[in-house]
DRENLUMSE-904646 format. One record per atom (N, C-alpha, C, O, CB): residue number from 1; chain; atom name; x, y, z. Coordinates in steps of 0.02 Angstrom, whole numbers, padded with zeros to 5 digits. Each point is the difference from the previous one (the first is absolute). Glycine has a CB too. Example, Ala and Ser with C-alpha at 12.3 -4.5 7.8 and 13.67 -1.06 7.14 Angstrom:
// DRENLUMSE-904646
<node n="1" chain="A" atom="N" east="00660" north="-00284" up="00390"/>
<node n="1" chain="A" atom="CA" east="-00045" north="00059" up="00000"/>
<node n="1" chain="A" atom="C" east="00045" north="00060" up="00000"/>
<node n="1" chain="A" atom="O" east="00052" north="-00001" up="00033"/>
<node n="1" chain="A" atom="CB" east="-00147" north="-00058" up="00029"/>
<node n="2" chain="A" atom="N" east="00077" north="00112" up="-00098"/>
<node n="2" chain="A" atom="CA" east="00042" north="00059" up="00003"/>
<node n="2" chain="A" atom="C" east="-00039" north="00055" up="00037"/>
<node n="2" chain="A" atom="O" east="00025" north="00055" up="00008"/>
<node n="2" chain="A" atom="CB" east="00034" north="-00087" up="-00116"/>
END
This chain:
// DRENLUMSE-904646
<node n="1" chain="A" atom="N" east="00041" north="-00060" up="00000"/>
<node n="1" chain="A" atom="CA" east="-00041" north="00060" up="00000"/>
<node n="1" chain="A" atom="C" east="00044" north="00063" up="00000"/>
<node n="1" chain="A" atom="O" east="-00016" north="00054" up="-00025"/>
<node n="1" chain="A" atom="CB" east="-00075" north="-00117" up="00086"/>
<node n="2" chain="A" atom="N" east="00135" north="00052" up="-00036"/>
<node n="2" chain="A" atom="CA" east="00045" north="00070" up="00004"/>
<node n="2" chain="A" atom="C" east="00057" north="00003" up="-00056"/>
<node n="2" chain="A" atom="O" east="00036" north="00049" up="-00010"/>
<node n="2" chain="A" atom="CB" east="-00052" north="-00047" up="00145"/>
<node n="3" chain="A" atom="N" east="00018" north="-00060" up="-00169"/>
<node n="3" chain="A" atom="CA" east="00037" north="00013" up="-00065"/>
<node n="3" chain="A" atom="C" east="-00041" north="00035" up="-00031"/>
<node n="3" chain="A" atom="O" east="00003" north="00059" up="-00017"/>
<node n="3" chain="A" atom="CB" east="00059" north="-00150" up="00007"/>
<node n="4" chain="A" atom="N" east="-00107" north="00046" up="00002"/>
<node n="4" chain="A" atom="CA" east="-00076" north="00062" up="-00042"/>
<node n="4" chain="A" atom="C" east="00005" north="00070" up="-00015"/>
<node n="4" chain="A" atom="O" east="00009" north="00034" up="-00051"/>
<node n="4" chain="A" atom="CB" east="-00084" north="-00090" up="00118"/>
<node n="5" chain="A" atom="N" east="00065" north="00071" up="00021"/>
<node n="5" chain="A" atom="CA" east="-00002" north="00083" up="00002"/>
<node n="5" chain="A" atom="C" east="00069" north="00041" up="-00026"/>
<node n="5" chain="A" atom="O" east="00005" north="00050" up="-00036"/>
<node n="5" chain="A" atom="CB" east="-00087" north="-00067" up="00145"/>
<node n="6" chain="A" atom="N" east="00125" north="-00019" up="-00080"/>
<node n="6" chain="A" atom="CA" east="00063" north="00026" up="-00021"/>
<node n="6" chain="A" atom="C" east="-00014" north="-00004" up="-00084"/>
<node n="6" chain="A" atom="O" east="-00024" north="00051" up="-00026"/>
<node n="6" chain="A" atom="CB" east="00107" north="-00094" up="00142"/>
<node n="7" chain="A" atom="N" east="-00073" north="00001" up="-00146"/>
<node n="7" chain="A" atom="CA" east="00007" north="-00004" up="-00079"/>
<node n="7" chain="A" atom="C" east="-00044" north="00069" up="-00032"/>
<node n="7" chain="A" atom="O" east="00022" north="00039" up="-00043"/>
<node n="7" chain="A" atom="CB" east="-00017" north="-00192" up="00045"/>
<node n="8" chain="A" atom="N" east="-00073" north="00156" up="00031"/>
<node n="8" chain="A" atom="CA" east="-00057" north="00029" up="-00017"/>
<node n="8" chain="A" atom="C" east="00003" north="00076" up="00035"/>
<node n="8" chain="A" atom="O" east="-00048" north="00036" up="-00015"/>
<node n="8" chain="A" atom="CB" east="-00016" north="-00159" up="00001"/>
<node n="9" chain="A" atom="N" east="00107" north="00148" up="00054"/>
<node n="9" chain="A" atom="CA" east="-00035" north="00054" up="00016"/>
<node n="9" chain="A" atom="C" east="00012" north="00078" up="-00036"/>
<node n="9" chain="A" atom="O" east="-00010" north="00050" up="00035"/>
<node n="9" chain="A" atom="CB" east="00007" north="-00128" up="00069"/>
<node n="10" chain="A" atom="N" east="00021" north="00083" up="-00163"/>
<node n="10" chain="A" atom="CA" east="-00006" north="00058" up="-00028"/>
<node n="10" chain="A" atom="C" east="-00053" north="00005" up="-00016"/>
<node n="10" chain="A" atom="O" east="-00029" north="00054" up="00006"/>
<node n="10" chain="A" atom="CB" east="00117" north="-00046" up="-00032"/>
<node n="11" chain="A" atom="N" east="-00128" north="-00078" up="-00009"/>
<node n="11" chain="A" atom="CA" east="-00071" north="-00029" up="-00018"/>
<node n="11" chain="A" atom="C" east="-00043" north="00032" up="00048"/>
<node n="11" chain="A" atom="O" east="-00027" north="00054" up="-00013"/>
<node n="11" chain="A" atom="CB" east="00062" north="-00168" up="-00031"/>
<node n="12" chain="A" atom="N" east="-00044" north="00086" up="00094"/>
<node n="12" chain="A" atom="CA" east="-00017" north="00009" up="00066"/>
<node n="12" chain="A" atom="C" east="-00002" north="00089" up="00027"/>
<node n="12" chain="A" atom="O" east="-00049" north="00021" up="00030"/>
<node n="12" chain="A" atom="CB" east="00107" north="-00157" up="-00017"/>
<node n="13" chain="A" atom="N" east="-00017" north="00165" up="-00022"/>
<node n="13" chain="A" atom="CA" east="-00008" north="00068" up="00023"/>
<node n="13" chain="A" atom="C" east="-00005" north="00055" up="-00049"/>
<node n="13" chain="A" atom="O" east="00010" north="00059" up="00013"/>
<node n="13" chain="A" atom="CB" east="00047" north="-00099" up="00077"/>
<node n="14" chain="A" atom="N" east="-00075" north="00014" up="-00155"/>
<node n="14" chain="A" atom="CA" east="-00017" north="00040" up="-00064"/>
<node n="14" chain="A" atom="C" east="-00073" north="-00007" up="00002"/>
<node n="14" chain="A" atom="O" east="-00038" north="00045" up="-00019"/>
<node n="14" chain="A" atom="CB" east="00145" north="-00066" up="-00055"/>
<node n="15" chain="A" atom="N" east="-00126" north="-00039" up="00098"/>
<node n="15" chain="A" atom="CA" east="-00059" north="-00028" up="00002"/>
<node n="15" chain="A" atom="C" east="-00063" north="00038" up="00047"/>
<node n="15" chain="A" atom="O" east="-00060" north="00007" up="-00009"/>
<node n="15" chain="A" atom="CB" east="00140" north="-00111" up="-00016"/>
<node n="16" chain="A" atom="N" east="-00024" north="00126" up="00087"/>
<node n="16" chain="A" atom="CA" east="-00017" north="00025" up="00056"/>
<node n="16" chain="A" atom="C" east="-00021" north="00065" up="-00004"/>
<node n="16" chain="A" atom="O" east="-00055" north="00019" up="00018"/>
<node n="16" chain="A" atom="CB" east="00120" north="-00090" up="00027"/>
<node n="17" chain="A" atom="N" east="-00027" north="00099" up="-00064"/>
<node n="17" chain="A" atom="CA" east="00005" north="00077" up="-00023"/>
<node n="17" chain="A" atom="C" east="-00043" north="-00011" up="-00069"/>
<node n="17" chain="A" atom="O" east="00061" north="-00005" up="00007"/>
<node n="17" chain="A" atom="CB" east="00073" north="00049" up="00048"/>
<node n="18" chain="A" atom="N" east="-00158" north="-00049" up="-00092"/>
<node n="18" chain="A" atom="CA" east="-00059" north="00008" up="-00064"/>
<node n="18" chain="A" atom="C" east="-00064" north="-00023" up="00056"/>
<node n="18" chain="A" atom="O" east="-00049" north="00034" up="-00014"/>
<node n="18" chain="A" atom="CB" east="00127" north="-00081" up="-00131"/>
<node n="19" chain="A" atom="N" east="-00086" north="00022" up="00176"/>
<node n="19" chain="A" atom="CA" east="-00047" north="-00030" up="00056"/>
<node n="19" chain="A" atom="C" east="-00037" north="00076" up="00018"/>
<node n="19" chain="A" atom="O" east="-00051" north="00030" up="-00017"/>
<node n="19" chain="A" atom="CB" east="00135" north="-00149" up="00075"/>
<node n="20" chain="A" atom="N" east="-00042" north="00126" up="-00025"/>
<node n="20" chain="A" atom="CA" east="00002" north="00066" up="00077"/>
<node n="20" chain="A" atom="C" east="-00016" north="00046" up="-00069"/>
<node n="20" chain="A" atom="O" east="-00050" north="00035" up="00008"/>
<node n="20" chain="A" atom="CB" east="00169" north="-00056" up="00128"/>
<node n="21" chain="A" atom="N" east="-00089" north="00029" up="-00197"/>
<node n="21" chain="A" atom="CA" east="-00031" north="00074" up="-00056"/>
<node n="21" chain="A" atom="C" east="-00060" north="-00016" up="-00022"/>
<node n="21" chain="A" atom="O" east="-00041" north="00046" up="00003"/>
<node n="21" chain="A" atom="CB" east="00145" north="-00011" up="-00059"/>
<node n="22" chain="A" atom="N" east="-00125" north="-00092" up="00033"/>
<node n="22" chain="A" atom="CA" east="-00070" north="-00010" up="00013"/>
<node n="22" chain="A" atom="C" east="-00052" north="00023" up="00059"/>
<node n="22" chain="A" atom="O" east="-00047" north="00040" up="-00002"/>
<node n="22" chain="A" atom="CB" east="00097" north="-00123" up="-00057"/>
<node n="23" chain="A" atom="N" east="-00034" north="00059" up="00092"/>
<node n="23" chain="A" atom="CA" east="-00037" north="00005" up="00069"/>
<node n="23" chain="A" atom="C" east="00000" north="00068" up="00020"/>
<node n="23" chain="A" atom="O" east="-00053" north="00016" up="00027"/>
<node n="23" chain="A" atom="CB" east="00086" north="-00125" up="00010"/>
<node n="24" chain="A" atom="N" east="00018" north="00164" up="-00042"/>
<node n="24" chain="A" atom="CA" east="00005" north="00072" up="00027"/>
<node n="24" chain="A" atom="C" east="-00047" north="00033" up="-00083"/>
<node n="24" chain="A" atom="O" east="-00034" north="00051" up="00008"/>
<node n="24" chain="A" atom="CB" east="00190" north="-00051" up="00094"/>
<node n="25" chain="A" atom="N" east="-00154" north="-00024" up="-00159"/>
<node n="25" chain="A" atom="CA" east="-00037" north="00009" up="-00057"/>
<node n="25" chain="A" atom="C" east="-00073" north="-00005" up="00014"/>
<node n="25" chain="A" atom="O" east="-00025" north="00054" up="-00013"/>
<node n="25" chain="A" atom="CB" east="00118" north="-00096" up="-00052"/>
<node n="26" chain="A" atom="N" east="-00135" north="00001" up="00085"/>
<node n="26" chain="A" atom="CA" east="-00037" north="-00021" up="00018"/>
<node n="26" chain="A" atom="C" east="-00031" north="00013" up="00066"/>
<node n="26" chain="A" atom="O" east="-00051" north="-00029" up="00019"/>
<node n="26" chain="A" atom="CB" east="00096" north="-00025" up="-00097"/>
<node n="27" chain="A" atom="N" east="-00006" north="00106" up="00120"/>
<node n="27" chain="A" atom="CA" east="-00038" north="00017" up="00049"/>
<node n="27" chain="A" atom="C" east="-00020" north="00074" up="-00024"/>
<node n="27" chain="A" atom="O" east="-00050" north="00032" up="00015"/>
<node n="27" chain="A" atom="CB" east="00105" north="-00115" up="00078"/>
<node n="28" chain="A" atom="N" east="-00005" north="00100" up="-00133"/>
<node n="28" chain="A" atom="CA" east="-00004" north="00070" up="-00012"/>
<node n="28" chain="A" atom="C" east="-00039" north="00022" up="-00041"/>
<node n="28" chain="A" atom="O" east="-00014" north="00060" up="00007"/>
<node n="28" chain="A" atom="CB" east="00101" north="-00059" up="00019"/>
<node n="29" chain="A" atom="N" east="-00128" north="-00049" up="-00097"/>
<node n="29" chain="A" atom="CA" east="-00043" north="00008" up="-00017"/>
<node n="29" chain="A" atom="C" east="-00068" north="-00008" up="00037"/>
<node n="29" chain="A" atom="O" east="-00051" north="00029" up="-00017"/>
<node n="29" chain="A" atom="CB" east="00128" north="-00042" up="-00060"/>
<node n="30" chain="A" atom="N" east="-00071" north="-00034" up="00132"/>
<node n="30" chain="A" atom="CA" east="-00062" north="-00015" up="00026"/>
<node n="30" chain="A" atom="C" east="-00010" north="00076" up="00059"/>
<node n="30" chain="A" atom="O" east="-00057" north="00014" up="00016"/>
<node n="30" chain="A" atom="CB" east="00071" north="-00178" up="-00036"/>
<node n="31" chain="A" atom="N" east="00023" north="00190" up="00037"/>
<node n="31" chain="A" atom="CA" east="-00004" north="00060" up="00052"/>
<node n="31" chain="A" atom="C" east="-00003" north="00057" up="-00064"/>
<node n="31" chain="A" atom="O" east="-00033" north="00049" up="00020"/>
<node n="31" chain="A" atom="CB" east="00115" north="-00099" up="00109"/>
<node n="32" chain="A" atom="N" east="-00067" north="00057" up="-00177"/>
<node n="32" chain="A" atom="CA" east="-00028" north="00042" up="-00051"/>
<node n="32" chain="A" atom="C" east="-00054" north="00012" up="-00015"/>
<node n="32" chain="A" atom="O" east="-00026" north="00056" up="00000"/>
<node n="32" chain="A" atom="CB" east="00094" north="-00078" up="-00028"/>
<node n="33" chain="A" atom="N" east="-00103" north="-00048" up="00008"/>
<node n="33" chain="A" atom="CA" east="-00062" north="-00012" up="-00014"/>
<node n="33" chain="A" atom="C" east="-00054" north="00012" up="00050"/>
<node n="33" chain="A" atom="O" east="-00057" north="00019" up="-00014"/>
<node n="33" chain="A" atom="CB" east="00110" north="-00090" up="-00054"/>
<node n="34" chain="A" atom="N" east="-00024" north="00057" up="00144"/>
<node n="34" chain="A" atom="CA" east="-00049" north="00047" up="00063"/>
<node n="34" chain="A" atom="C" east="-00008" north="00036" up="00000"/>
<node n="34" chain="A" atom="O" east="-00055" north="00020" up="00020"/>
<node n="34" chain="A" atom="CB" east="00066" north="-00043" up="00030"/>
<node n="35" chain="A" atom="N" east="00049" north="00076" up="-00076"/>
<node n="35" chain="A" atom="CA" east="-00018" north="00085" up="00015"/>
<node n="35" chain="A" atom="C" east="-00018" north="00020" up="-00074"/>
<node n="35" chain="A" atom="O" east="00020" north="00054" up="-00022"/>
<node n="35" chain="A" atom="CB" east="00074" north="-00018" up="00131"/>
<node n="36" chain="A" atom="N" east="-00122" north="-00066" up="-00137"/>
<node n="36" chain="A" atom="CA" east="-00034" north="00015" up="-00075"/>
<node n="36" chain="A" atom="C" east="00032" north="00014" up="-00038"/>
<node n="36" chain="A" atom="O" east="-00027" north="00041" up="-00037"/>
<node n="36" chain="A" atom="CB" east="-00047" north="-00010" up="00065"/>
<node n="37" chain="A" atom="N" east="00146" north="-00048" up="-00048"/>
<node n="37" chain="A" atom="CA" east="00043" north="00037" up="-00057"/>
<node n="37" chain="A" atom="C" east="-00025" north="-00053" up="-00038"/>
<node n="37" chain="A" atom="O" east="-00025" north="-00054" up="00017"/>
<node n="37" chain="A" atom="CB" east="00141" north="00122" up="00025"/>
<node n="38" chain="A" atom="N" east="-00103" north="-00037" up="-00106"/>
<node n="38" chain="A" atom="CA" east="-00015" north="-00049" up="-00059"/>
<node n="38" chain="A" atom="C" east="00080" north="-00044" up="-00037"/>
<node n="38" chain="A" atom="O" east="00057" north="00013" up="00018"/>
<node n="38" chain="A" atom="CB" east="-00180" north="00089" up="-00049"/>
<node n="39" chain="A" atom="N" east="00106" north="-00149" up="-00019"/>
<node n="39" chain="A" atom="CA" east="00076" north="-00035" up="00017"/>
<node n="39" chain="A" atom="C" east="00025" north="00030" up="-00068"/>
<node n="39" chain="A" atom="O" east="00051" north="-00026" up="-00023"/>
<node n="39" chain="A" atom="CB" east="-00069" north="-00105" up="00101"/>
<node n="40" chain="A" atom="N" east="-00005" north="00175" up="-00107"/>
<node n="40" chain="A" atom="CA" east="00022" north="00018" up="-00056"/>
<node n="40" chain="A" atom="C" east="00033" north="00066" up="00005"/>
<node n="40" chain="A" atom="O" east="00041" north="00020" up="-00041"/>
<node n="40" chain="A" atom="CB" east="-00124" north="-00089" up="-00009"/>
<node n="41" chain="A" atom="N" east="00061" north="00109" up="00110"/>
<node n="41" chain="A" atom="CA" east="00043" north="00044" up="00004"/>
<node n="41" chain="A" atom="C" east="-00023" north="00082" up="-00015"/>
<node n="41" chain="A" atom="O" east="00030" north="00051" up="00019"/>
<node n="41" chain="A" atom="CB" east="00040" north="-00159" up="-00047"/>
<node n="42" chain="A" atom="N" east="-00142" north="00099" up="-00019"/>
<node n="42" chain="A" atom="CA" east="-00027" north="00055" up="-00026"/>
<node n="42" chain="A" atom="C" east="-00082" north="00000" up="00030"/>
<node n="42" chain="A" atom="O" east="-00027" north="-00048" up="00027"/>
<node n="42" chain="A" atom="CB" east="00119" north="00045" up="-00140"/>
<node n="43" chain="A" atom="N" east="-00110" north="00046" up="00105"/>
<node n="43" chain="A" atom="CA" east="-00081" north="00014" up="00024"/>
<node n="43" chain="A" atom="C" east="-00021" north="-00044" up="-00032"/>
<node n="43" chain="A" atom="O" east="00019" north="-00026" up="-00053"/>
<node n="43" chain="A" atom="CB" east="-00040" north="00140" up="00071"/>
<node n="44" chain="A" atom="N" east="-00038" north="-00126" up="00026"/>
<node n="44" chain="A" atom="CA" east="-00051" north="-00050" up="-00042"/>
<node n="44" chain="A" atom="C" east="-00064" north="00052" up="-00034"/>
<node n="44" chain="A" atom="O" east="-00054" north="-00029" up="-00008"/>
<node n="44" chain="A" atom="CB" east="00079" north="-00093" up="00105"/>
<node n="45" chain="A" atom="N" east="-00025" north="00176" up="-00110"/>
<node n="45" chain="A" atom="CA" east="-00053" north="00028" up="-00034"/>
<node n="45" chain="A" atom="C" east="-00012" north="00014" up="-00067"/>
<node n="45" chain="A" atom="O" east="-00043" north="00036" up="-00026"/>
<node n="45" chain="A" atom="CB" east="00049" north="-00004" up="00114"/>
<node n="46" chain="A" atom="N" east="00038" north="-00065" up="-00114"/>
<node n="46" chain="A" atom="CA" east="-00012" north="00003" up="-00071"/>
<node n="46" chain="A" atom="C" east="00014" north="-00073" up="-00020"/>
<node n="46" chain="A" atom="O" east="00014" north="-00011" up="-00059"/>
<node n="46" chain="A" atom="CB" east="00019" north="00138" up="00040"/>
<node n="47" chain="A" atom="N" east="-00036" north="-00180" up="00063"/>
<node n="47" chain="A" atom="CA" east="00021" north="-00089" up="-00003"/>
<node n="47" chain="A" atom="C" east="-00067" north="-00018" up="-00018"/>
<node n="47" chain="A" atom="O" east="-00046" north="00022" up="00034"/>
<node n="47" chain="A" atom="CB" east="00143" north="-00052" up="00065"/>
<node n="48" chain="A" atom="N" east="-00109" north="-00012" up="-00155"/>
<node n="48" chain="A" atom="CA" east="-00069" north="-00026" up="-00027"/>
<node n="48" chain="A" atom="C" east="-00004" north="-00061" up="00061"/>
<node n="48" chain="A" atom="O" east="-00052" north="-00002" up="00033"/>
<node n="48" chain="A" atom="CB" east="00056" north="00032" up="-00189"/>
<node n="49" chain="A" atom="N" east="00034" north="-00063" up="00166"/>
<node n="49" chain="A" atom="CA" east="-00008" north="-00027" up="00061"/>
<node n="49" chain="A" atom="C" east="00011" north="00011" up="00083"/>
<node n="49" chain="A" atom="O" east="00016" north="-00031" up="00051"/>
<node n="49" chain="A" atom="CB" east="-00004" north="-00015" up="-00146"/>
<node n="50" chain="A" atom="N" east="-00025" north="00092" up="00079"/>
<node n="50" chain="A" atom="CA" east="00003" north="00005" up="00092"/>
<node n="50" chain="A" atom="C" east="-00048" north="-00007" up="00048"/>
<node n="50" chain="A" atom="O" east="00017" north="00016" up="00056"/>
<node n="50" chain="A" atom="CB" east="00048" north="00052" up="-00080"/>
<node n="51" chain="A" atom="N" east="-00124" north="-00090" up="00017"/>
<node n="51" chain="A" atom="CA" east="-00051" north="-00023" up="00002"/>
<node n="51" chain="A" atom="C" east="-00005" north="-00066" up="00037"/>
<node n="51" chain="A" atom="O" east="-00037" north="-00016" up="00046"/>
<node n="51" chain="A" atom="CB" east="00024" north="00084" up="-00139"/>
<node n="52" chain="A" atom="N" east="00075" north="-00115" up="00050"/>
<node n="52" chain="A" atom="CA" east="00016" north="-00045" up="00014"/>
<node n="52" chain="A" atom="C" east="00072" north="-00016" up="00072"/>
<node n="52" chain="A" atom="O" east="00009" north="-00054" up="00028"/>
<node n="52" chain="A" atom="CB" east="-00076" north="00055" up="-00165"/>
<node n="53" chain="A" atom="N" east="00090" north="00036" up="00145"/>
<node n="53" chain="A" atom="CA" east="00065" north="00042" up="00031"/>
<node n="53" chain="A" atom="C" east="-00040" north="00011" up="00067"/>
<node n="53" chain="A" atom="O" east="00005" north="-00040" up="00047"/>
<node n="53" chain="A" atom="CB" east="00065" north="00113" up="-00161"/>
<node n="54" chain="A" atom="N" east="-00091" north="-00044" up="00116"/>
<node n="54" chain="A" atom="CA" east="-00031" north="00055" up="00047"/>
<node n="54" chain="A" atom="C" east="-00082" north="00001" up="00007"/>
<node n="54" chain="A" atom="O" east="-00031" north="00049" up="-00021"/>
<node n="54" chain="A" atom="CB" east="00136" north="00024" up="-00015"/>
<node n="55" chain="A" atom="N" east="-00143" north="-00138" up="00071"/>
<node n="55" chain="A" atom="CA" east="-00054" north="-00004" up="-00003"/>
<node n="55" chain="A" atom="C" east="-00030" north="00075" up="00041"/>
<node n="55" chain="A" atom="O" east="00032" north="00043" up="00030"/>
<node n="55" chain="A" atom="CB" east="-00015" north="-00187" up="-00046"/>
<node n="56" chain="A" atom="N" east="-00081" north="00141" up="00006"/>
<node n="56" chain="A" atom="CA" east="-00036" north="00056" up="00053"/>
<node n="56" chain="A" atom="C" east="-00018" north="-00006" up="00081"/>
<node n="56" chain="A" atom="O" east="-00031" north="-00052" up="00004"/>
<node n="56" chain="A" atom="CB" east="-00018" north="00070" up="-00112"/>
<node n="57" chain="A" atom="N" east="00055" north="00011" up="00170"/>
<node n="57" chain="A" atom="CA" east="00012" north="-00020" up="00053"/>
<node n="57" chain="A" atom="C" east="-00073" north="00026" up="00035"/>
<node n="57" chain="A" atom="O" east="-00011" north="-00011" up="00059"/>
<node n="57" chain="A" atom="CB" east="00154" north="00009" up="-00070"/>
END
């Protein structure tokens, strides 16, 4: 088992680190999306879909 890791761990901590950028990716859109930003970056008032985006509350 510990040849393994040894052989493997650049694998292993490249792996780790793309992990953790996902995950900090993915929180940050989801805490975006709470405080109502849109993911595109521009107003939604001229978006034929925003309707879909941004139901009515």
């Amino acid at each position: 088992m510990l040849e393994f890791l040894i052989s493997n761990l650049a694998t292993i901590i490249i792996g780790a680190v793309i992990l953790v950028a996902v995950i900090l990716i993915i929180l940050k859109l989801r805490r975006d999306r709470k405080k109502g930003k849109s993911g595109c970056g521009c107003g939604c008032k001229d978006c034929p879909s925003s309707g879909v985006c941004h139901k009515a509350k």
